[in-house]
N, C-alpha and C positions, 0 to 999 in steps of 0.2 A: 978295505973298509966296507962294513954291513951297514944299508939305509933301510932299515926298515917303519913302516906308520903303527904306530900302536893305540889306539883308543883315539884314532883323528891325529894324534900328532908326531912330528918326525920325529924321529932316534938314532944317533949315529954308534956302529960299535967297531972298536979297531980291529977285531978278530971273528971266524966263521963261531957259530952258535949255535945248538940245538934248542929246543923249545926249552927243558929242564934248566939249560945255565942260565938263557934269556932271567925265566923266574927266580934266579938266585943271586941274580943281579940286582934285579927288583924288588928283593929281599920277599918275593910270595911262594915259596918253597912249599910252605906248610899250610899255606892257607887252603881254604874250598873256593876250588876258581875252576871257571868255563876259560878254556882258549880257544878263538877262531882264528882261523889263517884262511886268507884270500877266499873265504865265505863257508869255508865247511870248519865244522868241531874238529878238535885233534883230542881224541879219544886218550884219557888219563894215561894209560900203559902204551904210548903211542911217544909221551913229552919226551924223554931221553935220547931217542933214536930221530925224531921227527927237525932236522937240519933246516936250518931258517935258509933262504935267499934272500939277493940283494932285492928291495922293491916288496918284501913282501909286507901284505897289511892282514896286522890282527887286531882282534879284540878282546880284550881278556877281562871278564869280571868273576867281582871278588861275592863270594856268596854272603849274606848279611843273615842272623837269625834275629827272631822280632816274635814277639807272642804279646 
């Protein structure tokens, strides 16, 4: 089981995750989103390859456009 904190709160997932399924889970696949993990960016062509551990804390926001 993966515990990882996301936006302040827990998340349990029954299988290992990369950043890319993480978001497709979360149904933000397509969206304009910043991810951090454990305090640094995970650079966009980085989400597919970049493998969650257990404990880890991200924050992920969603880009808003506004004029």
């Amino acid at each position: 089981m993966l515990q990882l904190t996301i936006n302040g709160q827990p998340q349990h997932f029954d299988k290992p995750l990369n950043v890319q399924q993480l978001l497709e889970c979360m149904s933000l696949q397509n969206k304009r989103i910043a991810v951090e993990r454990n305090g640094e960016i995970v650079p966009r062509s980085q989400f597919a390859v970049q493998a969650l551990s257990d404990g880890d804390r991200l924050e992920i926001v969603v880009a808003v456009g506004g004029g």
